[in-house]
C-alpha positions in Angstrom: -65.4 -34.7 43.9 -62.5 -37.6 43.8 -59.0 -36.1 42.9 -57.8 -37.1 39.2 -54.7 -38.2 41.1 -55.9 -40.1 44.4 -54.7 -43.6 43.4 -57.8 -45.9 42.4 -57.6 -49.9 43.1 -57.5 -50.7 39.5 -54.8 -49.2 38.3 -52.0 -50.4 37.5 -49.4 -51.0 40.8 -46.6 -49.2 38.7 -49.2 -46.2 37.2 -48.6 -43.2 39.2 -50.8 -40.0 37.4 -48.9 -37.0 36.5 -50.8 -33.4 36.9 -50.1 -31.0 34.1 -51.4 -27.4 35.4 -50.9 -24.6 33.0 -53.2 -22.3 35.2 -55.5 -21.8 32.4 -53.0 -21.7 29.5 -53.0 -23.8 26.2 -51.9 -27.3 27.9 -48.1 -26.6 26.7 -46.9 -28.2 30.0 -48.8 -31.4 28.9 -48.6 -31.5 25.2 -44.3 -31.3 25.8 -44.7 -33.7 29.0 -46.5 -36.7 26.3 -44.3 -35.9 23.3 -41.3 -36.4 25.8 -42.8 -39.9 27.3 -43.8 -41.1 23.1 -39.8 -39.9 22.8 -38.3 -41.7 25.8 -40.2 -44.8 24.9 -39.1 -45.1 21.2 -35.5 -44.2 22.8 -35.3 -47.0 25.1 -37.5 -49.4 23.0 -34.2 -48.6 20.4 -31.8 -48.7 22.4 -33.1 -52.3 23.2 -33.3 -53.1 19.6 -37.0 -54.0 20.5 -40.1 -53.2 17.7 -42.3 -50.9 19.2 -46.0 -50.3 18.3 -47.6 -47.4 19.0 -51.4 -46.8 18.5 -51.7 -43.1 18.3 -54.3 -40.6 18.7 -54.7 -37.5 16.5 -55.7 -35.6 19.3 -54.1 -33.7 20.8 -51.3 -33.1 18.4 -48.9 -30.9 20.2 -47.0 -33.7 21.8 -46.1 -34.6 18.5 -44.3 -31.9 17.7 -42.3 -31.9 21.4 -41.5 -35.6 20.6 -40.4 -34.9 17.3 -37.4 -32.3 18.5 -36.7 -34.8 21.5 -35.7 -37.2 18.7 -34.2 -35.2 15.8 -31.9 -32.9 19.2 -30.9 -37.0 19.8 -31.0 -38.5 16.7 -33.1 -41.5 17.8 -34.4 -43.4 15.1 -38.0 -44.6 14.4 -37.1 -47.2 11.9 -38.6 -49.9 14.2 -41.6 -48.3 15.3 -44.8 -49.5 13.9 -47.7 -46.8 14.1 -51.4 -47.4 14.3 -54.0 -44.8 13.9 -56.7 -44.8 16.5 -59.0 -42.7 14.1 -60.2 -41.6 10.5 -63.1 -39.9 8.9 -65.2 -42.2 7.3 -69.0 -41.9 5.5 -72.3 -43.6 6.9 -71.0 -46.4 5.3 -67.9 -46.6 6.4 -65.8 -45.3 3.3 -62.8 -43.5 4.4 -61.5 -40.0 4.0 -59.0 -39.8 1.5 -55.5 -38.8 3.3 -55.9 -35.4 1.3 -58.9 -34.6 2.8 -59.5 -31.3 5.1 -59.4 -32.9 8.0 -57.9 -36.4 7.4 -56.3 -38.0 10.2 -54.0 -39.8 8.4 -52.7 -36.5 6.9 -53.1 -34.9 10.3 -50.4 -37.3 11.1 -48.4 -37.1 8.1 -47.8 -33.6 8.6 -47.1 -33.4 12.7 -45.2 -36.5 13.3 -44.3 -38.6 10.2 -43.6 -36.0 7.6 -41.0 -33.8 10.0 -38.7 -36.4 11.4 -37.7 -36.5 8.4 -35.0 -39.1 7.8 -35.3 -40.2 11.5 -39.0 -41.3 10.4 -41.3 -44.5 10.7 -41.1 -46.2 7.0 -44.3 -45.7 4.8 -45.1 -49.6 5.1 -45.1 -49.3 9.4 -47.8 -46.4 9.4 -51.2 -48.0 9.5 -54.4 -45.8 9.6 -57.8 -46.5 10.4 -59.3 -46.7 7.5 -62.0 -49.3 5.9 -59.7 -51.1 4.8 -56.9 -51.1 7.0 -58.8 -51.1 10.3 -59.6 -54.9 10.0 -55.9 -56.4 9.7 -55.1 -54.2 12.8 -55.0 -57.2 14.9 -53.2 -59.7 12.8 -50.6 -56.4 12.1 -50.4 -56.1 15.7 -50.0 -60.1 16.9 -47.2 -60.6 14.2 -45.1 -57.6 16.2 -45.6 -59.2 19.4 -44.5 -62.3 18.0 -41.2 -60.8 17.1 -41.0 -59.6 20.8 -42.7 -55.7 19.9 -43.3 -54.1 23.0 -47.3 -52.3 22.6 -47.6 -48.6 23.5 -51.2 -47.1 23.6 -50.9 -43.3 23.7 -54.5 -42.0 24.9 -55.7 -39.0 23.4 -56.8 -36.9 25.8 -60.4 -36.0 25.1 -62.9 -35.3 27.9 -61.6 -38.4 30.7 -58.4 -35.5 30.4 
């Protein structure tokens, strides 16, 4: 069986994989490691007065909570972060969950990352979820940020690829 961290010839020349062991335990290591690198990179991409999107999962969550002390212990700003939703709950026809829903995503998020930075937070109008109607202007959101110089962020969930 290949090593998760034996360097493979398509990644990335600067992509070096970081191993997260908690022996077993609830993945702490890794949910604090992420929220510290979604942190550092909404730091620096201030810093730089740079807009920054970030499509985020809504799972796991506990990096959100790591990356919201990182920034309220700093006081680093999201003001020019854009976020985009990987997911949402939708019907067989594609009708989204209402944010209230057990279960949303969008309220998932609202309640780990948006809701406590507080006054440090991303505006209402720079949260996009992926809802039906949302979804679709994703990509014409997303073009008109690079446009204006946005550095892109994907945060991967990490699911079963770990």
């Amino acid at each position: 069986m290949k090593q998760f961290d034996q360097r493979q010839p398509f990644w990335h020349r600067n992509y070096e994989p970081v191993v997260c062991d908690d022996g077993g335990g609830g993945g702490e290591t890794l949910a604090a490691m992420m929220g510290y690198e979604i942190f550092n990179t909404v730091r620096e991409s201030a810093a730089e007065k740079r807009p920054l999107a970030l499509i985020l999962p809504v799972g796991p969550m506990g990096m959100y909570r790591w990356a919201v002390y990182f920034s309220r212990k700093h006081r680093v700003s999201w003001k020019h972060v854009s976020g985009f939703n990987m997911d949402e709950w939708s019907d067989a026809k594609g009708t989204s969950s209402p944010a209230t829903a057990p279960g949303s995503f969008q309220g998932a998020m609202e309640e780990a990352l948006y809701g406590p930075l507080g006054e440090l937070t991303v505006p209402r109008k720079q949260r996009h979820f992926a809802t039906r109607t949302m979804l679709p202007k994703y990509p014409d959101k997303i073009a008109a940020l690079r446009k204006r110089g946005a550095k892109l962020v994907v945060v991967y969930g990490v699911g079963r690829a770990c």
